[in-house]
C-alpha distance (Angstrom), angle and dihedral (degrees) to the residues before:
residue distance angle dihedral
X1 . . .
X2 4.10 . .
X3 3.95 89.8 .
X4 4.36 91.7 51.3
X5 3.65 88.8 47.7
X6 3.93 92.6 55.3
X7 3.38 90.2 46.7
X8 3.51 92.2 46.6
X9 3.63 89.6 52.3
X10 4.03 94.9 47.9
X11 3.52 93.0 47.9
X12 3.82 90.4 50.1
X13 3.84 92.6 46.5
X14 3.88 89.5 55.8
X15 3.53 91.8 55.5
X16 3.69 97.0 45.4
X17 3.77 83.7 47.6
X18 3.72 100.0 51.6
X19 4.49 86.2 35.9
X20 4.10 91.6 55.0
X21 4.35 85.3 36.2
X22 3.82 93.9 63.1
X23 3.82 98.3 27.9
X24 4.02 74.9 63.1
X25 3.86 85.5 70.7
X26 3.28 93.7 68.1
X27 3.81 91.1 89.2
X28 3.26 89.5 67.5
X29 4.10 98.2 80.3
X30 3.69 129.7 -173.2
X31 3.49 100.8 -126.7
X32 4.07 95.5 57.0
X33 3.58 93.1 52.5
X34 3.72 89.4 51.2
X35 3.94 94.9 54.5
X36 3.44 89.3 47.5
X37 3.92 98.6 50.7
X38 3.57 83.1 39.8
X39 3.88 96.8 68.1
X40 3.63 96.3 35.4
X41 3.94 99.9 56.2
X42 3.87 88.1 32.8
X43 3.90 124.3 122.4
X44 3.56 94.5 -109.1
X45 3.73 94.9 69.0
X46 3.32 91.6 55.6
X47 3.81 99.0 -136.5
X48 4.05 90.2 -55.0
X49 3.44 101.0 -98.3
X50 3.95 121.5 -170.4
X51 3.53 116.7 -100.3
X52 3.51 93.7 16.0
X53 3.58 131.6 116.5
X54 3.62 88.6 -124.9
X55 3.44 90.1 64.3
X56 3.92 91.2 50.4
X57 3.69 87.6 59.8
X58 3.57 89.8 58.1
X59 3.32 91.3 50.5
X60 3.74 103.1 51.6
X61 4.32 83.2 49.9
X62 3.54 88.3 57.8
X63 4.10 97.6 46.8
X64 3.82 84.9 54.4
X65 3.40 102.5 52.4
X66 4.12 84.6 58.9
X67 3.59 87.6 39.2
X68 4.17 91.4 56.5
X69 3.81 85.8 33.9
X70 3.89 93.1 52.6
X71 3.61 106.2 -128.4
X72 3.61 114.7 162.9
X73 4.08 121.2 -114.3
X74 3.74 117.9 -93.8
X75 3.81 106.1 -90.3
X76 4.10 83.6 -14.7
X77 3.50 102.2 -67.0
X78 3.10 107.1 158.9
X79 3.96 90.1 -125.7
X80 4.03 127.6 66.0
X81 4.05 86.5 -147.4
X82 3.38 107.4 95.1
X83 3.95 98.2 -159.0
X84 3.70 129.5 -162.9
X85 3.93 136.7 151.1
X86 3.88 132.7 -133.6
X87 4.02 122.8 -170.4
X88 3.29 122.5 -118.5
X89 3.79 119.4 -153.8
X90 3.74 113.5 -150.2
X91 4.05 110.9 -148.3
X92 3.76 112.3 -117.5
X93 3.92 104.5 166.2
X94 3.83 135.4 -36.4
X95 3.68 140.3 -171.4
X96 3.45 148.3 -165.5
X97 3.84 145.1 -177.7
X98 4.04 120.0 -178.2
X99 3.83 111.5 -164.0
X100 3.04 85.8 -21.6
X101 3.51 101.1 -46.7
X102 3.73 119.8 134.3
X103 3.87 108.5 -127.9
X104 3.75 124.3 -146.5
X105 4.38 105.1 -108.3
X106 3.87 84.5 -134.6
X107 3.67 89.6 54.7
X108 4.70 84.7 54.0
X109 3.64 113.4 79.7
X110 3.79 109.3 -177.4
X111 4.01 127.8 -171.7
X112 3.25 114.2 -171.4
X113 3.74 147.3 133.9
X114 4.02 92.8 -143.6
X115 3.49 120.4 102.0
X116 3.87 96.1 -146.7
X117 3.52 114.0 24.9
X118 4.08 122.8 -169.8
X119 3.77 118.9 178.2
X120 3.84 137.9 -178.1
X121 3.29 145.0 161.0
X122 3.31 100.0 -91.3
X123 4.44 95.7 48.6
X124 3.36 87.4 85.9
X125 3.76 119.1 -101.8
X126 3.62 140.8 160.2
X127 3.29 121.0 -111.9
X128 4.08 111.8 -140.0
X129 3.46 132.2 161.8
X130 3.87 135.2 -158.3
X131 3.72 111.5 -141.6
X132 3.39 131.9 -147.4
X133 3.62 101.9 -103.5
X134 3.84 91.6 49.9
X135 3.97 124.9 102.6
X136 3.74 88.7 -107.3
X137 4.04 83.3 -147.4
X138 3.21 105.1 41.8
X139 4.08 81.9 51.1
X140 3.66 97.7 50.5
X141 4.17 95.3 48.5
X142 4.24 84.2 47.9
X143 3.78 87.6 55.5
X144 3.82 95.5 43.3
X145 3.72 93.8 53.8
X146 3.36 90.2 47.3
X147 3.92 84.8 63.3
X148 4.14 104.1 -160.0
X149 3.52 130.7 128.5
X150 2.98 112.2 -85.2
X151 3.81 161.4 171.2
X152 3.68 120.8 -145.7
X153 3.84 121.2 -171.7
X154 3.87 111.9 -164.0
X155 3.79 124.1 -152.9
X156 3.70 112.8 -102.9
X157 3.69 90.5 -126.5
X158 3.95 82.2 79.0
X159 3.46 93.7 66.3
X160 3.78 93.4 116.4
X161 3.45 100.3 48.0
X162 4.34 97.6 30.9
X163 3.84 91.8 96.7
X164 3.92 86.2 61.1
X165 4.05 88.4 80.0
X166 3.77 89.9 73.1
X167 3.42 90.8 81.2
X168 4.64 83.2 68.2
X169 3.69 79.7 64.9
X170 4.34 84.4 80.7
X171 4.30 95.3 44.5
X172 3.65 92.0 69.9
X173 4.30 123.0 120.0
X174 3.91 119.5 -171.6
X175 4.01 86.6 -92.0
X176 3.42 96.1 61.7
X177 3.67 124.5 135.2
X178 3.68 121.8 -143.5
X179 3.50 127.9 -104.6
X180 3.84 122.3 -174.6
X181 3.64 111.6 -161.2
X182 3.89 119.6 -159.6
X183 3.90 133.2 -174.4
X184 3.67 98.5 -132.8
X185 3.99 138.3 132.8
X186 3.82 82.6 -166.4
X187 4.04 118.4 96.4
X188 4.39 100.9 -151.7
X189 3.66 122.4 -149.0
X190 3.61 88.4 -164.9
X191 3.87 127.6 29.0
X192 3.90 131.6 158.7
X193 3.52 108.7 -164.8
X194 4.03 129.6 178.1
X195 3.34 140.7 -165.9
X196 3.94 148.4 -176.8
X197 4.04 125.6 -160.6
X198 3.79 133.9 165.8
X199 4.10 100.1 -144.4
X200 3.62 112.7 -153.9
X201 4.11 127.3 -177.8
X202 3.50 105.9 -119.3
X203 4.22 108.2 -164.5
X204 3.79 119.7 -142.7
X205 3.67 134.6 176.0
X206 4.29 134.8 -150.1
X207 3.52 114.0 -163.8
X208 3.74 115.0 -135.3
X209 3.75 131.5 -177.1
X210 3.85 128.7 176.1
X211 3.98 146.5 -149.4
X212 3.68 107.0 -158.3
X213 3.38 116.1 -134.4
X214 4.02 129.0 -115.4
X215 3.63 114.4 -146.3
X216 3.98 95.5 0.5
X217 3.64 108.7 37.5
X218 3.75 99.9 151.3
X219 3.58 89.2 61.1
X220 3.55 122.4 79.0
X221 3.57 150.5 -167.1
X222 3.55 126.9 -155.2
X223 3.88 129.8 -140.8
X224 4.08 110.2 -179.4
X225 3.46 142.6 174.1
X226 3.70 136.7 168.8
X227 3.64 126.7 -117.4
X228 3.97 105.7 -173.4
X229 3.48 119.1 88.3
X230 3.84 129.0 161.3
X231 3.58 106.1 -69.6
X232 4.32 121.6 -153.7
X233 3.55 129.1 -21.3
X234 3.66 120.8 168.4
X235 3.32 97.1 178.9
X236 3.65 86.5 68.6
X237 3.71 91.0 40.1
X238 4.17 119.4 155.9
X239 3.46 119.7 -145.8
X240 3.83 86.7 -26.8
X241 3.75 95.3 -49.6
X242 3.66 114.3 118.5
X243 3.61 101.3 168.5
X244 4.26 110.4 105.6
X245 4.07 86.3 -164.9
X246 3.85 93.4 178.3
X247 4.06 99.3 -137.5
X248 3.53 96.4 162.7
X249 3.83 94.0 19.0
X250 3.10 94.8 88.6
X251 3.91 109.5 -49.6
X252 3.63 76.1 96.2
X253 3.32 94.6 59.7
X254 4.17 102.4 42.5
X255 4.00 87.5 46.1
X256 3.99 90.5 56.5
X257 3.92 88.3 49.9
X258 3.95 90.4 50.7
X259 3.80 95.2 47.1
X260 4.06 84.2 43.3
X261 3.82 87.3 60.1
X262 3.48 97.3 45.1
X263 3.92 90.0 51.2
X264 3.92 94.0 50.1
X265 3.63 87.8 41.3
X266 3.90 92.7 60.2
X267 3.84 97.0 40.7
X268 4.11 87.4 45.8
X269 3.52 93.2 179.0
X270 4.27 96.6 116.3
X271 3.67 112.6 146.7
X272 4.17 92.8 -169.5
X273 4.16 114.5 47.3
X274 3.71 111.7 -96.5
X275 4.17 126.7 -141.8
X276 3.01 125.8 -165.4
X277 4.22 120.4 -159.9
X278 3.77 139.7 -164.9
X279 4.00 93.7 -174.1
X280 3.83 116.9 -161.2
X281 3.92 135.8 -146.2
X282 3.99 92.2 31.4
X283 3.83 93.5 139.9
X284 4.26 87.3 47.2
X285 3.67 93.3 55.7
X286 3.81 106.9 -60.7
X287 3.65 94.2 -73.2
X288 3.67 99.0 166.1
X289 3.71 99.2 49.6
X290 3.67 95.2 49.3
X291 4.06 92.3 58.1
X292 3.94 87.3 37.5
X293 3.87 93.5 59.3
X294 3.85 96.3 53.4
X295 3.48 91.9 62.8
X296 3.81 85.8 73.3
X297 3.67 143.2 70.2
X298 3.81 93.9 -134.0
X299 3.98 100.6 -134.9
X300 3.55 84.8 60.5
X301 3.74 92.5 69.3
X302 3.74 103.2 80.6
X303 3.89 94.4 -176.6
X304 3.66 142.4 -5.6
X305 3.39 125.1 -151.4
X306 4.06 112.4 -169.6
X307 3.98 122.5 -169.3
X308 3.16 123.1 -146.3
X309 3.90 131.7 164.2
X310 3.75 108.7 -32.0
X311 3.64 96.7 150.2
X312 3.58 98.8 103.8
X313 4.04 129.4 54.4
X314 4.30 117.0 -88.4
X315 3.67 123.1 -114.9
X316 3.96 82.1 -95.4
X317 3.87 95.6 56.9
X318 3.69 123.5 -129.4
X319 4.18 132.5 16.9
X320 3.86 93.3 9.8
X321 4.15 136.7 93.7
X322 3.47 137.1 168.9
X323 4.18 135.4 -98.3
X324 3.44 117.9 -148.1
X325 3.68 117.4 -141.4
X326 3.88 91.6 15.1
X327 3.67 91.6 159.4
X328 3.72 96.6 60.4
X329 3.69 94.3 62.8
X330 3.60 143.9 28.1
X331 4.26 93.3 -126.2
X332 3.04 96.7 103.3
X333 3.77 96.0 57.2
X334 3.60 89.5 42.9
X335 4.46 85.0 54.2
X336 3.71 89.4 49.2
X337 4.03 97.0 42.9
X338 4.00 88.0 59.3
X339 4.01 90.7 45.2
X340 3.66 90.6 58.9
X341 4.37 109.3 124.4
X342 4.17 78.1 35.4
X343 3.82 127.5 97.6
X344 3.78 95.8 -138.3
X345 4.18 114.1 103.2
X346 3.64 123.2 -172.3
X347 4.00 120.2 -142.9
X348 3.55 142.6 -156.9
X349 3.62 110.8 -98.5
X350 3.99 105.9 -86.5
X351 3.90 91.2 -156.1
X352 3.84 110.1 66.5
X353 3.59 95.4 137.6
X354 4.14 77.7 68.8
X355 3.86 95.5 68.1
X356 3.84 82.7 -133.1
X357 3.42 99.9 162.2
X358 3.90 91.1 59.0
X359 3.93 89.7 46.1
X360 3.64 98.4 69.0
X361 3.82 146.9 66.3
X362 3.73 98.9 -88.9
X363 4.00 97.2 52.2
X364 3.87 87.2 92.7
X365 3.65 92.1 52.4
X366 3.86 94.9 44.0
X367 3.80 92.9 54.6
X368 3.79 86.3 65.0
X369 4.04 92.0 56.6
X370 3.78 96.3 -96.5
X371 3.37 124.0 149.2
X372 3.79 93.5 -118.8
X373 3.57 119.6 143.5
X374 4.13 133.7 158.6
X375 3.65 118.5 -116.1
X376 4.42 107.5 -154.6
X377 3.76 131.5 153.0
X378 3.95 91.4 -161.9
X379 3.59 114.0 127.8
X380 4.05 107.7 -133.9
X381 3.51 94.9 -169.1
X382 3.82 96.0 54.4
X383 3.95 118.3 5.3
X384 3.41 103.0 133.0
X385 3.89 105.9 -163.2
X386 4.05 93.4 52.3
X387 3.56 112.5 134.8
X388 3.90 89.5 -8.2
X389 3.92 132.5 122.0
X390 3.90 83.4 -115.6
X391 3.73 91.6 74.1
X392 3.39 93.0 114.1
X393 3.70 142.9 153.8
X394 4.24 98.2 -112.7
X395 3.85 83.5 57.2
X396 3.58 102.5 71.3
X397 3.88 135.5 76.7
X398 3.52 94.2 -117.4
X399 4.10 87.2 178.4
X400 4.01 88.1 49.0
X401 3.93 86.6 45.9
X402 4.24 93.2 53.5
X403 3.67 95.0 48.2
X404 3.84 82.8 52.5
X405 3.56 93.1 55.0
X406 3.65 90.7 54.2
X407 3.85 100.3 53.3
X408 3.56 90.5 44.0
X409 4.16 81.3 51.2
X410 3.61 90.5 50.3
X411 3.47 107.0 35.6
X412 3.44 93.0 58.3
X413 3.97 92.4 53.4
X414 4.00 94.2 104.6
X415 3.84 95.9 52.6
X416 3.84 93.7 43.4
X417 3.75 95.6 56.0
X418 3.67 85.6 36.7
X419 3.70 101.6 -126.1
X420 4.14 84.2 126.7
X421 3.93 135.7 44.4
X422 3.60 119.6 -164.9
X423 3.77 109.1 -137.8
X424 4.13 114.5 -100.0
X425 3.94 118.0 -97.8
X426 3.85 104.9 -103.7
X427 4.28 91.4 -113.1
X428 4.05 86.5 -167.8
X429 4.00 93.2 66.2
X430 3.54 90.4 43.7
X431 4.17 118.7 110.4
């Protein structure tokens, strides 16, 4: 009779648990998240373009919502932008001969933060190559990291898809090494190749708020978004709109990690220290997240949690999304375990063939081991406002999006007060 009644009494405190856990969600109300998705995929930001002062608008919205919230500064700063600069080398001219062999200039891709670049085979250089059965992007951003001069001959068979590199040209610093990339099924003995840049510093912000953490506060979680999207272009205008204002893409995403901050903020009972991120320069190469993740000794990041485009309903309909790179972690069993009573499921991402867990803001993260995976409802095979000027706020489920924002919110309730850990991403199996 004494064993029933303590099981009785455990099975009751579960359900009071879980009951009082999602009645938690009701801070998070429809009608804030609209007014904040509202002013970020508005007209008057212009589609948030980096490097634009559209996009510094955005920015200072974002830094006042933690501001009214009361976050805390990133390492007490004083400031919730997180600023940083990258140089951008503008192409003037290049050349190349191999053996002898004068090479096409649109077949010479150079990054570099020299202004006159001369290079032979005796400077030096590494010879690479990037085969045909390689991701040629995944290849290049491997090489770039590795940040040694170098040559890199391309398989022709990425002649299509070669100019695409240009876009290195903007993830430069002042100690980059050069890298000379050449569409060629030809491997030189001798090469003289030349170049001429004008490098400018281009300045770029993150903004970053933070929850400091009780019993655990150097170990955090990470809740991210990006803010950038692809600004105006009316050459590419629609039906005379020329504003790409990025609604779902990912306005979505940074206004879930603001209402996530304001609901941890209000229940203030996180164990492990909370960030919060609006990263910048994802759709030029992820810019923001790559200068965000050196601030951190990665084993320190117990979990990363990376939204992106949950504004519109999942192949499976209502109260569900997508993790990418499931497999490589147990997270997302650990985000479904604390939904149980709920109707919301997580999935494995359906679109591997996509390479979507390399696309986003947490790939930089993951590399390292952490448990950082992106959480998105967008359908990739069929979403037919991605990347368009019809990304707009009246095309999203804004009552589909809340109720997302809540089972992220309490899903994640385990890792924030650090009663769970989701295991590390094995970095060595990793492309």
């Amino acid at each position: 009779m004494k064993k029933s009644t303590l099981i009785s009494g455990f099975f009751i405190a579960i359900i009071c648990f879980n009951a009082n856990a999602q009645q938690s969600t009701n801070l998070i109300n429809k009608s804030e998240t609209e007014r904040i998705e509202k002013y970020l995929s508005s007209d008057e930001l212009e589609g948030r373009r980096t490097f634009t002062k559209s996009i510094d608008k955005a920015a200072d919205f974002i830094a006042n919502e933690f501001n009214q919230t009361g976050l805390a500064t990133f390492n007490n700063s004083g400031s919730y932008l997180q600023k940083f600069s990258r140089l951008s080398a503008k192409f003037i001219n290049a050349s190349a001969s191999l053996d002898g062999n004068t090479m096409d200039s649109k077949n010479i891709i150079v990054v570099t933060a020299e202004t006159n670049l001369t290079v032979t085979e005796a400077s030096g250089y590494e010879l690479v190559k990037i085969n045909k059965e390689d991701n040629m992007g995944l290849a290049a951003r491997k090489i770039l990291t590795a940040n040694k001069n170098q040559i890199v001959l391309v398989d022709e068979s990425f002649a299509a898809s070669f100019n695409r590199l240009i876009s290195l040209k903007s993830n430069i610093t002042e100690k980059q090494k050069s890298i000379i990339f050449i569409l060629t099924n030809t491997t030189p003995v001798k090469f003289n190749i030349q170049a001429t840049h004008k490098i400018e510093t281009l300045n770029l912000a993150n903004v970053v708020g933070v929850i400091p953490g009780k019993s655990l506060a150097n170990e955090y979680v990470i809740f991210s978004g990006h803010y950038d999207h692809l600004g105006m272009n009316s050459a590419k205008a629609v039906n005379g709109d020329s504003v790409y204002n990025g609604a779902n893409d990912d306005a979505a995403g940074t206004t879930a990690m603001i209402m996530l901050s304001k609901y941890f903020k209000k229940l203030n009972n996180n164990e492990r220290t909370l960030i919060f991120v609006a990263f910048t320069a994802e759709e030029m190469g992820g810019f923001g997240a790559q200068y965000f993740s050196k601030q951190f000794d990665p084993i320190t990041v117990k979990a990363m949690f990376n939204l992106e485009m949950i504004g519109t309903e999942s192949k499976w309909g209502k109260n569900s999304a997508y993790i990418t790179g499931y497999e490589k972690t147990n997270m997302g069993e650990i985000l479904q375990r604390n939904l149980e009573g709920s109707a919301f499921k997580f999935y494995p991402d359906p679109y591997t063939d996509q390479n979507l867990f390399y696309r986003s803001d947490n790939a930089t993260l993951a590399r390292l081991g952490v448990p950082a995976h992106t959480i998105s409802t967008s359908k990739m095979d069929n979403e037919p406002n991605y990347h368009k000027p019809s990304d707009e706020f009246q095309t999203l489920d804004m009552d589909n999006m809340n109720e997302i924002i809540k089972a992220i919110a309490l899903s994640s309730r385990t890792i924030v007060s650090g009663k769970e850990t989701p295991t590390r991403v094995d970095a060595s199996q990793l492309k």
